[in-house]
PDB file of N, CA, C and O in Angstrom:
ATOM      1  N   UNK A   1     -12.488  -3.112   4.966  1.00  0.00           N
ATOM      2  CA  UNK A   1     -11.534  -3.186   3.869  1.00  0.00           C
ATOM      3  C   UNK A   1     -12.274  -3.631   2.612  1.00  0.00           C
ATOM      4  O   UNK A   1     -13.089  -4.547   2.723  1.00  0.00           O
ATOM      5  N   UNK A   2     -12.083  -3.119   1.544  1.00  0.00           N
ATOM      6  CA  UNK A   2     -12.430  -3.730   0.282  1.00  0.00           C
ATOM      7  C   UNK A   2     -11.312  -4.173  -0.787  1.00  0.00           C
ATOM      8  O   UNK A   2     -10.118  -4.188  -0.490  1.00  0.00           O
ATOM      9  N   UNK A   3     -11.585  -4.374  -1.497  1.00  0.00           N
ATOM     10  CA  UNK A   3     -10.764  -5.484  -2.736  1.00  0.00           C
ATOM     11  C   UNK A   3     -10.801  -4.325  -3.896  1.00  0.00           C
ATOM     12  O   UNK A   3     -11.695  -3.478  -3.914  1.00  0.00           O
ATOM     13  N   UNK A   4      -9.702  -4.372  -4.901  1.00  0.00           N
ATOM     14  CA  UNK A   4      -9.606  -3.678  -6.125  1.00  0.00           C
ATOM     15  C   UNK A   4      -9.585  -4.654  -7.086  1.00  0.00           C
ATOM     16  O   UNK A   4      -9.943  -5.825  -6.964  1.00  0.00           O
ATOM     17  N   UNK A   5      -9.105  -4.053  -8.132  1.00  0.00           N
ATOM     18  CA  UNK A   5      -9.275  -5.334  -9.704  1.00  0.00           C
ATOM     19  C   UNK A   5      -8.318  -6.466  -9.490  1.00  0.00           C
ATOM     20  O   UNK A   5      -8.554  -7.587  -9.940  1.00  0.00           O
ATOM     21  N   UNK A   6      -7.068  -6.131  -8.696  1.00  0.00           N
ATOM     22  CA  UNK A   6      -5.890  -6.992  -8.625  1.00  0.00           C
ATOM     23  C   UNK A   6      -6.583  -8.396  -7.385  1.00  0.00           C
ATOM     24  O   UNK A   6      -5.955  -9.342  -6.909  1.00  0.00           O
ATOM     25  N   UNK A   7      -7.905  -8.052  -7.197  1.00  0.00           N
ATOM     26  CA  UNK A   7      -8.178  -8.822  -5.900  1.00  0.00           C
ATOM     27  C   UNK A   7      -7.344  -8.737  -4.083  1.00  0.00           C
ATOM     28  O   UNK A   7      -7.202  -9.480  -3.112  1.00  0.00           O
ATOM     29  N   UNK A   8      -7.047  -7.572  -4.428  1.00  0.00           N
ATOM     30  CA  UNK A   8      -5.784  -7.621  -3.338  1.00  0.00           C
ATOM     31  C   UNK A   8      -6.489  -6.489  -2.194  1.00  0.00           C
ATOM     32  O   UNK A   8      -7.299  -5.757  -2.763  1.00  0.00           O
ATOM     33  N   UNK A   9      -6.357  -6.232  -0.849  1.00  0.00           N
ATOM     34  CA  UNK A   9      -6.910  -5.683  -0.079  1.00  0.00           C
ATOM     35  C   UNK A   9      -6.622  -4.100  -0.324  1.00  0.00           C
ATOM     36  O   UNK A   9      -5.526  -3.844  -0.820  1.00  0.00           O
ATOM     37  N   UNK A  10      -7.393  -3.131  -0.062  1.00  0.00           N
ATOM     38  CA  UNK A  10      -6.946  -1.901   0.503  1.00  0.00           C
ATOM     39  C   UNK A  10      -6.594  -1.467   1.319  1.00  0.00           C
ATOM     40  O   UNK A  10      -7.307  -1.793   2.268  1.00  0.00           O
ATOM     41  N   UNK A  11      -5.585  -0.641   1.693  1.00  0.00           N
ATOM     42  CA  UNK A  11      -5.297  -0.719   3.343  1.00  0.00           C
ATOM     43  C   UNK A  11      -5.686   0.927   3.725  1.00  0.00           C
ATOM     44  O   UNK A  11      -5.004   1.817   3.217  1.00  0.00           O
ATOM     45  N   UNK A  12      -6.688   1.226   4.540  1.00  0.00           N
ATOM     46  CA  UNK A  12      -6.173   2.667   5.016  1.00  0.00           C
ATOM     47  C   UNK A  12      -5.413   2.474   6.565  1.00  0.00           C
ATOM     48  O   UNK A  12      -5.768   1.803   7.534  1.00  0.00           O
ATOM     49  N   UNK A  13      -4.285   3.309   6.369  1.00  0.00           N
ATOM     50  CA  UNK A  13      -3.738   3.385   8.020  1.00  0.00           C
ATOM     51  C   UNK A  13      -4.172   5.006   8.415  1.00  0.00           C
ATOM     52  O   UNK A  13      -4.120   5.993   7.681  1.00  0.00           O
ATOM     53  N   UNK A  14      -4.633   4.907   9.892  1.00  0.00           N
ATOM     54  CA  UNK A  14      -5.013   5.753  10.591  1.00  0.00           C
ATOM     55  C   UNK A  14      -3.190   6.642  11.082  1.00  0.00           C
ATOM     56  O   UNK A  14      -2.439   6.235  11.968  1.00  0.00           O
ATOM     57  N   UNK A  15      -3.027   7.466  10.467  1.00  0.00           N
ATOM     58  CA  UNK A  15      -1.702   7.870  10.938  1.00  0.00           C
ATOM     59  C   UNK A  15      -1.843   8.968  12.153  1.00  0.00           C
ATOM     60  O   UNK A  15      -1.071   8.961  13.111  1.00  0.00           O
ATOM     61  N   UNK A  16      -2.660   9.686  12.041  1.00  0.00           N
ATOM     62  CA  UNK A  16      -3.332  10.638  13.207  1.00  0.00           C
ATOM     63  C   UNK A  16      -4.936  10.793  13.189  1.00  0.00           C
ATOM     64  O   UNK A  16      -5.559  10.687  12.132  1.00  0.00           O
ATOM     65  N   UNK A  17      -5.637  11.078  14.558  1.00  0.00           N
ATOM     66  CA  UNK A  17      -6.607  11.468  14.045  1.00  0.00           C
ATOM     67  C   UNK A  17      -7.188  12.095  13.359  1.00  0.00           C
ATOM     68  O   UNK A  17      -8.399  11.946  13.195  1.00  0.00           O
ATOM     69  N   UNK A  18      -6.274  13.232  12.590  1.00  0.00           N
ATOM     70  CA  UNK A  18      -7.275  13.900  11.447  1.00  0.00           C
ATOM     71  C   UNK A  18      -6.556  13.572  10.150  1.00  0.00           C
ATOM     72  O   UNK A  18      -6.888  14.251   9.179  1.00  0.00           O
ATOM     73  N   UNK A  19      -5.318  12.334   9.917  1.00  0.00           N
ATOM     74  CA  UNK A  19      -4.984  12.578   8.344  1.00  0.00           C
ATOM     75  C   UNK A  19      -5.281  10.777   8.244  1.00  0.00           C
ATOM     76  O   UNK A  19      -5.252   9.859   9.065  1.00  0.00           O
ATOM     77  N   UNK A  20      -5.532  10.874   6.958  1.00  0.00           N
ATOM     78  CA  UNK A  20      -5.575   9.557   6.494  1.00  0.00           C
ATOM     79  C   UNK A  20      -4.969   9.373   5.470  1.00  0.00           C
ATOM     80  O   UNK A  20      -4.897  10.087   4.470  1.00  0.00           O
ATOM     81  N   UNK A  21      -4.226   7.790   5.833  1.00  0.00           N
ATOM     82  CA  UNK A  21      -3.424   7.634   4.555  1.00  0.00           C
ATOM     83  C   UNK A  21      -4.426   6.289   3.601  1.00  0.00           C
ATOM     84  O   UNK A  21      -5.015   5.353   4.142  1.00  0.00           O
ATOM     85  N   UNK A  22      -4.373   6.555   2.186  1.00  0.00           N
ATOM     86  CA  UNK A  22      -5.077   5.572   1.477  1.00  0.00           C
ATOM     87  C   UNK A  22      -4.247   4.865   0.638  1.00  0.00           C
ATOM     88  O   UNK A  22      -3.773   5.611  -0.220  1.00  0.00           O
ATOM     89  N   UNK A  23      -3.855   3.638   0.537  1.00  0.00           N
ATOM     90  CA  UNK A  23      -2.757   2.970  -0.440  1.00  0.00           C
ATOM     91  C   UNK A  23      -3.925   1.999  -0.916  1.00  0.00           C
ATOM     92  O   UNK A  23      -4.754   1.508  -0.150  1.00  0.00           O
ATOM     93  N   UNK A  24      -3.843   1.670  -3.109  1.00  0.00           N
ATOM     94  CA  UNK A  24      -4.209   0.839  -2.997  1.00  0.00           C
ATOM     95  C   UNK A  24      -3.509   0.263  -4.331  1.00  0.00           C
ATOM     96  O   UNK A  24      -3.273   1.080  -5.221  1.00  0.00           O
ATOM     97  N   UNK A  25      -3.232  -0.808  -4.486  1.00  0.00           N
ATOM     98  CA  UNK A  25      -2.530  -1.370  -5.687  1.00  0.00           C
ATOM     99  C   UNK A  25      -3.156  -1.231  -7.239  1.00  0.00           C
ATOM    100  O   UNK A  25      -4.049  -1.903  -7.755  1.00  0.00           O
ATOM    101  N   UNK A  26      -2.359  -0.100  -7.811  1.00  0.00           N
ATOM    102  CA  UNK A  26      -2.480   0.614  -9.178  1.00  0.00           C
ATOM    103  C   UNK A  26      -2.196  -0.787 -10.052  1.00  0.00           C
ATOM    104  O   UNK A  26      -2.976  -0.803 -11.004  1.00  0.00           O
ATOM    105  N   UNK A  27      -1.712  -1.446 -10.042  1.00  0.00           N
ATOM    106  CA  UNK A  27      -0.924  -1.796 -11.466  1.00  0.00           C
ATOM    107  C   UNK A  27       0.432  -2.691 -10.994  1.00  0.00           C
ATOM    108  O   UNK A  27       1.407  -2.174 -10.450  1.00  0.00           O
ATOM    109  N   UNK A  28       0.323  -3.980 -11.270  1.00  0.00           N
ATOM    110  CA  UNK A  28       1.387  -4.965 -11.986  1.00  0.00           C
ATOM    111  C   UNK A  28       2.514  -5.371 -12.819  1.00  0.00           C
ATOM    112  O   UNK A  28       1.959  -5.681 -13.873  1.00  0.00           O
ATOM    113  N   UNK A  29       3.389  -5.499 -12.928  1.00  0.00           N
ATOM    114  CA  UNK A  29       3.948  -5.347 -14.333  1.00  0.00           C
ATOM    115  C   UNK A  29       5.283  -6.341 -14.404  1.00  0.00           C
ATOM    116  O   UNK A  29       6.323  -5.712 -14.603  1.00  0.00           O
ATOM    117  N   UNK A  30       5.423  -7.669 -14.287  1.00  0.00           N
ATOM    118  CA  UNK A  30       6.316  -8.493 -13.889  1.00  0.00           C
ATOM    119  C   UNK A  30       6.580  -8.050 -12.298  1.00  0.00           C
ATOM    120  O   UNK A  30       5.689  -8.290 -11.485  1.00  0.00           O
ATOM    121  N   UNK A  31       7.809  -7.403 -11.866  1.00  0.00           N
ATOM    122  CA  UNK A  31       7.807  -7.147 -10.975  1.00  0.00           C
ATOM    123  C   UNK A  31       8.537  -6.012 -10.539  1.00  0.00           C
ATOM    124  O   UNK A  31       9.587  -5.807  -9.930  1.00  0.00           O
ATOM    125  N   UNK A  32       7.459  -5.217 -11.151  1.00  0.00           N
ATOM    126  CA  UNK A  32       7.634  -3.541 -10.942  1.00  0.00           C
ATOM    127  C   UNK A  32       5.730  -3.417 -10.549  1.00  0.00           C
ATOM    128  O   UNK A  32       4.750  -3.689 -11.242  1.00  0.00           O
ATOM    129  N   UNK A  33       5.857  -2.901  -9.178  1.00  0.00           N
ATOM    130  CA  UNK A  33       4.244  -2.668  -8.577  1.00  0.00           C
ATOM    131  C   UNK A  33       3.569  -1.232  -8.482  1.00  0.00           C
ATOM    132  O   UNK A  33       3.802  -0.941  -7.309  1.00  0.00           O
ATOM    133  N   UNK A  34       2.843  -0.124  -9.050  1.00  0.00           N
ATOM    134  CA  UNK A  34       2.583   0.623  -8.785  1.00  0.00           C
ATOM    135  C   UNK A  34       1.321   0.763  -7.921  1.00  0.00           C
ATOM    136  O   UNK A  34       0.277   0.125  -8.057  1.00  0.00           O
ATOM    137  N   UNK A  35       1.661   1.928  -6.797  1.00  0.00           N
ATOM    138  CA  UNK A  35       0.618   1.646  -5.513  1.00  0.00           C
ATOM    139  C   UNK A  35       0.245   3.317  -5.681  1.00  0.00           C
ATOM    140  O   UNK A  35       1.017   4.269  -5.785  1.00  0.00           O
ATOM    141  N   UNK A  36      -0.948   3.287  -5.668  1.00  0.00           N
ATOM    142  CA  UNK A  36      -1.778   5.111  -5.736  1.00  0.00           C
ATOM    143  C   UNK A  36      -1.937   5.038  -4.305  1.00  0.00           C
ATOM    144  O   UNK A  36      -2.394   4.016  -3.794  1.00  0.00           O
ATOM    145  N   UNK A  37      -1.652   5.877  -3.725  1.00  0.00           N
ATOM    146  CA  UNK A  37      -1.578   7.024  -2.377  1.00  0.00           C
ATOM    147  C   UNK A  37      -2.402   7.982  -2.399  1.00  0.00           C
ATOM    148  O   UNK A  37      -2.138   9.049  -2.953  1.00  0.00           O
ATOM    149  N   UNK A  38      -3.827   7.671  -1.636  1.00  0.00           N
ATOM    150  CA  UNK A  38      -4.300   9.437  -0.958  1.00  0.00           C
ATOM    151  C   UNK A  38      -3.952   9.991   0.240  1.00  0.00           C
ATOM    152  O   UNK A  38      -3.830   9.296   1.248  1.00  0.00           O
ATOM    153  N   UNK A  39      -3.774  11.218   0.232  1.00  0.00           N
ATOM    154  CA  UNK A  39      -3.668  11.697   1.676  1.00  0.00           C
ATOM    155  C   UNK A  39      -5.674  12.747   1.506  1.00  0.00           C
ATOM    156  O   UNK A  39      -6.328  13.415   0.705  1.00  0.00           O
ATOM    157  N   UNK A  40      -5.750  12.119   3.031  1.00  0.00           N
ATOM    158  CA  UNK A  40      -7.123  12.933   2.797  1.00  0.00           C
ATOM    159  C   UNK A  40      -7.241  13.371   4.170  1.00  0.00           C
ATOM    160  O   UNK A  40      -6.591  12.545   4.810  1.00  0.00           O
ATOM    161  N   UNK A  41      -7.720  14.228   4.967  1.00  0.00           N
ATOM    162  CA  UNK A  41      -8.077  14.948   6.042  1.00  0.00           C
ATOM    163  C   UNK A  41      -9.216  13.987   6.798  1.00  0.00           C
ATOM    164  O   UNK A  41      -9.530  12.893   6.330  1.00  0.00           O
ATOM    165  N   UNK A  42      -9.920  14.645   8.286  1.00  0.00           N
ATOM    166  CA  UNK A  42     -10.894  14.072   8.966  1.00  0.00           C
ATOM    167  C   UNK A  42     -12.146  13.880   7.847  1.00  0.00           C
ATOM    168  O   UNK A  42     -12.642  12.756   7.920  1.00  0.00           O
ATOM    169  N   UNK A  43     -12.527  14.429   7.207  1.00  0.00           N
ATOM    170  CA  UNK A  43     -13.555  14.519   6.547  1.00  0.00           C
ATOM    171  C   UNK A  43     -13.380  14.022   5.177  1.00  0.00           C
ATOM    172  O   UNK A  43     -14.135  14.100   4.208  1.00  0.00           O
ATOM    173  N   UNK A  44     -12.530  13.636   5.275  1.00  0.00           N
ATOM    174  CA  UNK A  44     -12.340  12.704   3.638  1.00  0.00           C
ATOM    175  C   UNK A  44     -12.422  13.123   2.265  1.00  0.00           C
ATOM    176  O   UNK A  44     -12.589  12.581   1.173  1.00  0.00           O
ATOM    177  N   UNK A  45     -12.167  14.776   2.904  1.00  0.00           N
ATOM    178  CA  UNK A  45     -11.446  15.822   1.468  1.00  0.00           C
ATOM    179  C   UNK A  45      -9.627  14.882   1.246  1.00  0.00           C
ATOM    180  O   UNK A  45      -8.804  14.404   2.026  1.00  0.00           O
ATOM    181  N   UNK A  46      -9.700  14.979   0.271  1.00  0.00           N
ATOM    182  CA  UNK A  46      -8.054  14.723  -0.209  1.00  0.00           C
ATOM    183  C   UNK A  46      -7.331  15.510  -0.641  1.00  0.00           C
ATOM    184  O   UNK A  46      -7.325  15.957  -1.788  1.00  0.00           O
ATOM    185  N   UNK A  47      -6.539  15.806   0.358  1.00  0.00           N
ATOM    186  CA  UNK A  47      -5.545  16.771   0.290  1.00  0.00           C
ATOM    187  C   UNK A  47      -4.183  16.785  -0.462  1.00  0.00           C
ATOM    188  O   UNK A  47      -3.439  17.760  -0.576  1.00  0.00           O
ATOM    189  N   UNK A  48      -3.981  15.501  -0.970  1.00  0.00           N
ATOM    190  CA  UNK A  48      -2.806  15.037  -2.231  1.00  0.00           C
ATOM    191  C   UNK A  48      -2.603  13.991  -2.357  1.00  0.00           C
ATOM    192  O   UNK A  48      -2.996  13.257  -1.450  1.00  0.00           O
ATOM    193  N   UNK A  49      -2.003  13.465  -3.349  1.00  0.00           N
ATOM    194  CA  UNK A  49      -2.333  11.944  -4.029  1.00  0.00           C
ATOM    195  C   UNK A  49      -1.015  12.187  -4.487  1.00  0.00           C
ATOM    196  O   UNK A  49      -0.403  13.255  -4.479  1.00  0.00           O
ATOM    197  N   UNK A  50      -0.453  10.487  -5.099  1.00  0.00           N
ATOM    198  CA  UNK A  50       0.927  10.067  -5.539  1.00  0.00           C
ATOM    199  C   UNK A  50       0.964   8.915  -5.926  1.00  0.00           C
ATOM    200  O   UNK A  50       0.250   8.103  -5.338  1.00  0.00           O
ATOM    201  N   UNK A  51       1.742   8.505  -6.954  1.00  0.00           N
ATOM    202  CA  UNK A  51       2.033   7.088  -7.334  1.00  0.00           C
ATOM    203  C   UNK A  51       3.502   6.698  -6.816  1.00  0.00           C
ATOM    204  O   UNK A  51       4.493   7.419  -6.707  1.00  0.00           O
ATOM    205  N   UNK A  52       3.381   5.712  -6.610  1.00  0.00           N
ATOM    206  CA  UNK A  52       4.912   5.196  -6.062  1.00  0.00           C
ATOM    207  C   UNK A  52       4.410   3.867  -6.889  1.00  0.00           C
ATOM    208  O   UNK A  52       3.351   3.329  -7.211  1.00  0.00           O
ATOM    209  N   UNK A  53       6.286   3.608  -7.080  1.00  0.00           N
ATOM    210  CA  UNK A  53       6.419   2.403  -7.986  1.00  0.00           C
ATOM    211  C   UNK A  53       7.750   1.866  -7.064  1.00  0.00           C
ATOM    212  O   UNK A  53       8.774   2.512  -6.841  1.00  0.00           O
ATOM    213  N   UNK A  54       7.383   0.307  -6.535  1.00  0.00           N
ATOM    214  CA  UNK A  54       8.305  -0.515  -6.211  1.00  0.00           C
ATOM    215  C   UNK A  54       8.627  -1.372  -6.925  1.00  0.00           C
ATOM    216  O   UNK A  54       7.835  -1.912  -7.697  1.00  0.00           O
ATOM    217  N   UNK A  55      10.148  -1.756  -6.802  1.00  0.00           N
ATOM    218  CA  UNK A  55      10.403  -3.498  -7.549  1.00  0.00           C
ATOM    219  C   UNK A  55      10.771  -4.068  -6.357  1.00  0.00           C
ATOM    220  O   UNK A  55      11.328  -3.597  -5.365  1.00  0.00           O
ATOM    221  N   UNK A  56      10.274  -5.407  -6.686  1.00  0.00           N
ATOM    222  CA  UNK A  56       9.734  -6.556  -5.954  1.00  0.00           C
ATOM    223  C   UNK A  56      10.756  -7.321  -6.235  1.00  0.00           C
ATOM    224  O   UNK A  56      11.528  -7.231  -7.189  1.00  0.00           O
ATOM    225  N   UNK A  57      10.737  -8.144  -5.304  1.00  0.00           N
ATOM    226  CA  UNK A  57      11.656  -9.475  -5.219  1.00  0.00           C
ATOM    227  C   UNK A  57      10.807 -11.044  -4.929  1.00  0.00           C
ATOM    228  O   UNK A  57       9.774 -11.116  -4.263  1.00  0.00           O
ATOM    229  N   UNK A  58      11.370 -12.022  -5.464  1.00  0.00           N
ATOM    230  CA  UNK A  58      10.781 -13.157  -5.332  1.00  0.00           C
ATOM    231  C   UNK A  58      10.987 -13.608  -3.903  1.00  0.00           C
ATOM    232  O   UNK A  58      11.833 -12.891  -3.369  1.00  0.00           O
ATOM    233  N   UNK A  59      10.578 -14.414  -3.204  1.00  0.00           N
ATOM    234  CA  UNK A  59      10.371 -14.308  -1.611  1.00  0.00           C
ATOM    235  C   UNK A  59      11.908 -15.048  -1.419  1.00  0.00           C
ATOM    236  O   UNK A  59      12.530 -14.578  -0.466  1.00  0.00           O
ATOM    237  N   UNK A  60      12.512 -15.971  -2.063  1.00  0.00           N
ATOM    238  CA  UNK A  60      13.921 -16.376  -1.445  1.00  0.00           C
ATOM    239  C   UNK A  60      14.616 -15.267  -1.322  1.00  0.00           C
ATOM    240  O   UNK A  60      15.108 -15.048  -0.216  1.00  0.00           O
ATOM    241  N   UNK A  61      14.858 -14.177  -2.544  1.00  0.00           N
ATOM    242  CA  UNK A  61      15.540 -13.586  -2.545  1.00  0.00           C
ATOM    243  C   UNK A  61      15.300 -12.589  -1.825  1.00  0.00           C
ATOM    244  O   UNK A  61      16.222 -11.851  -1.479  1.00  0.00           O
ATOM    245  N   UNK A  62      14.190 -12.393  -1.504  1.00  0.00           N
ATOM    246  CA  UNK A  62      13.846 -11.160   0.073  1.00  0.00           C
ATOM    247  C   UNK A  62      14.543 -11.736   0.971  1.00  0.00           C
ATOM    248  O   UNK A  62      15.366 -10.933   1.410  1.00  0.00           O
ATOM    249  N   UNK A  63      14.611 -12.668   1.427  1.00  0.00           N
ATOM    250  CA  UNK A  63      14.621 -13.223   2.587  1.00  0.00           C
ATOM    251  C   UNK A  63      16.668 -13.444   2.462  1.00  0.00           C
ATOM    252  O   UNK A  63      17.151 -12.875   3.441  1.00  0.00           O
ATOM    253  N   UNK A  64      17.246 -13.772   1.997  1.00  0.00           N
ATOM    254  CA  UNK A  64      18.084 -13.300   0.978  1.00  0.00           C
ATOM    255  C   UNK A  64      19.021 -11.762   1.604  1.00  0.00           C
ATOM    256  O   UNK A  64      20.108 -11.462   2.096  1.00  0.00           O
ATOM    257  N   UNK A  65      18.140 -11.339   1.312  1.00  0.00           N
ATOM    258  CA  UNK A  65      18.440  -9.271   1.236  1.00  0.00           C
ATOM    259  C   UNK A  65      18.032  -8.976   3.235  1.00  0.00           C
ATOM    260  O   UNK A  65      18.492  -8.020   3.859  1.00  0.00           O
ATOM    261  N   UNK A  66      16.843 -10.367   4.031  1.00  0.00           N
ATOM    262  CA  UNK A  66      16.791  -9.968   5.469  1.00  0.00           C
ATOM    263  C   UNK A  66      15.380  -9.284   5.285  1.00  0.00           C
ATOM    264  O   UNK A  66      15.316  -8.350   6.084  1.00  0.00           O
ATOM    265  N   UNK A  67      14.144  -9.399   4.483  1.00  0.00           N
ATOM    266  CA  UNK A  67      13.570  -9.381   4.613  1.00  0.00           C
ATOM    267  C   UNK A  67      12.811 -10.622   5.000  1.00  0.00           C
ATOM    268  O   UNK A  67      13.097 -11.687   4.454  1.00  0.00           O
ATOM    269  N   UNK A  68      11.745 -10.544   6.018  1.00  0.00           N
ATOM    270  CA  UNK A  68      11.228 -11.975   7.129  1.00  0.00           C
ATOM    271  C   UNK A  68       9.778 -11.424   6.947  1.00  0.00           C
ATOM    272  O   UNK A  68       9.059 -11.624   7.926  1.00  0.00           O
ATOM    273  N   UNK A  69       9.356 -10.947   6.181  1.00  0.00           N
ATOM    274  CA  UNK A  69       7.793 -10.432   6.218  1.00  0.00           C
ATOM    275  C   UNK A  69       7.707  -9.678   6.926  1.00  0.00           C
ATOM    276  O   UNK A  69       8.650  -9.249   7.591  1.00  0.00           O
ATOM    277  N   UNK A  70       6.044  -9.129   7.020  1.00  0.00           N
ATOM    278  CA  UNK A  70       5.080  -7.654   7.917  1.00  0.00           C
ATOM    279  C   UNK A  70       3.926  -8.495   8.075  1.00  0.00           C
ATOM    280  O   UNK A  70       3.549  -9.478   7.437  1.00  0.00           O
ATOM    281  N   UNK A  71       3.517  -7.977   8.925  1.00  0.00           N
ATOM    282  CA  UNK A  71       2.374  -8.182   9.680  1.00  0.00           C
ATOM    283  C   UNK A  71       1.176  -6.649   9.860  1.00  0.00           C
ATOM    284  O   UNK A  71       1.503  -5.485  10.095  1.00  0.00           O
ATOM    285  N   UNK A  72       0.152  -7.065   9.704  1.00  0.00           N
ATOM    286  CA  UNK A  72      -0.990  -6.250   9.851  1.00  0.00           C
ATOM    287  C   UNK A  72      -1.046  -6.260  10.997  1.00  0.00           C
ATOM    288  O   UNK A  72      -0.848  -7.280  11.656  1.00  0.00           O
ATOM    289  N   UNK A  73      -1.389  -4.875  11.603  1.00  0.00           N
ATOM    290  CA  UNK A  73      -2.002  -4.928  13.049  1.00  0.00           C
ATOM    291  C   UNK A  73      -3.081  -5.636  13.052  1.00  0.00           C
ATOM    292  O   UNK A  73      -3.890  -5.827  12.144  1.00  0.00           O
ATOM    293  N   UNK A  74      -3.048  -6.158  14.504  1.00  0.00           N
ATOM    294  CA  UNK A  74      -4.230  -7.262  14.220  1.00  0.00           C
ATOM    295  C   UNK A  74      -3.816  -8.812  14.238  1.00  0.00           C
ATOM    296  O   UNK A  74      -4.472  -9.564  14.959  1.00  0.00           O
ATOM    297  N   UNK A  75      -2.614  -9.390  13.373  1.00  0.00           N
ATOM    298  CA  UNK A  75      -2.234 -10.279  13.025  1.00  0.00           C
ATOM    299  C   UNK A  75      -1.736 -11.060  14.407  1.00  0.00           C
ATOM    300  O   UNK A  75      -1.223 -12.177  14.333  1.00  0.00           O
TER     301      UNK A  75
END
């Protein structure tokens, strides 16, 4: 795993053996988060890319709405 400007991890998840998904945190903005998405094949051609933009919640109020956190495999 490596780190971007935000200091925050990259995650690739293995979704099958030949596609890969790449998420890594674009951009900040109070609390609106934009996350860049590759999709790339076995060989690490990229086959399409996307921005997604979430709004965020402060952790009472997740928890609040029934969100209890995620866990990394691994964890």
């Amino acid at each position: 795993m490596s780190r971007n400007r935000y200091n925050c991890f990259l995650a690739s998840l293995w979704l099958l053996p030949c596609i890969v998904i790449i998420a890594s945190l674009h951009h900040i903005s109070h609390n609106i988060v934009t996350i860049h998405l590759t999709l790339a094949n076995s060989q690490g051609e990229v086959c399409d890319e996307a921005e997604t933009i979430y709004y965020t919640f402060v952790p009472e109020k997740a928890q609040e709405m029934g969100f209890s956190g995620c866990k990394v495999e691994g964890e």
